[in-house]
N, C-alpha and C positions, 0 to 999 in steps of 0.2 A: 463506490461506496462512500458515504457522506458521515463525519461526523458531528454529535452533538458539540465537538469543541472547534468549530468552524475549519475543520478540514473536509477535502476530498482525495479519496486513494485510485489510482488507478495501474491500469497494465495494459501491457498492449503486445501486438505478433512480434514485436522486433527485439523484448527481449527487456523492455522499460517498466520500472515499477516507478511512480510519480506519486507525489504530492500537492494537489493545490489548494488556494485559500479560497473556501465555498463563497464569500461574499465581492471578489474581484475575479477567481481564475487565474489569479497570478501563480506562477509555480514557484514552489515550496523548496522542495528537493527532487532530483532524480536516480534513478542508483542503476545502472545496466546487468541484469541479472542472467546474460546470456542465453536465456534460451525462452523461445514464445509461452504467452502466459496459455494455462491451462485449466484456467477457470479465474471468476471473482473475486476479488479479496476481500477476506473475512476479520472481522474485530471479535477482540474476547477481551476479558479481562481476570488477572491473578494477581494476587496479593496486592490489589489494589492497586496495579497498572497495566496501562491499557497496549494490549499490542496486535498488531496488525498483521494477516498470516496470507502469503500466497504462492499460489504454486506455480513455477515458472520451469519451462524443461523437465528436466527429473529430477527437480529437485522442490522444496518446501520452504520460503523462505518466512522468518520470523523476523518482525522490526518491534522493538517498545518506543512506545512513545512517552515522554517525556511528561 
């Protein structure tokens, strides 16, 4: 998933939720969420900040962005 503020979110089977910067690919951050992703990650926004939502294992993780 790409955003309008030059990022990319991604997931993967091993358990990775990533961040990179849409215009090089460089990674941003990584965060190991132990268990394979289980769909897409998804953006919303509330009160006016923006956050990032995936589901990974049994569980739903929520990141805000800054």
């Amino acid at each position: 998933m790409s955003t309008a503020g030059n990022l990319v979110f991604g997931s993967t089977t091993e358990g990775q939720i990533l961040a990179l910067a849409a215009n090089t690919g460089k990674p941003l951050w990584r965060f190991q969420a132990g268990g394979p992703a289980r769909g897409n990650p998804m953006s919303y926004a509330l009160d006016g900040k923006q956050h990032i939502a995936v589901a990974m294992g049994n569980a739903l993780y929520i990141l805000g962005l800054p």
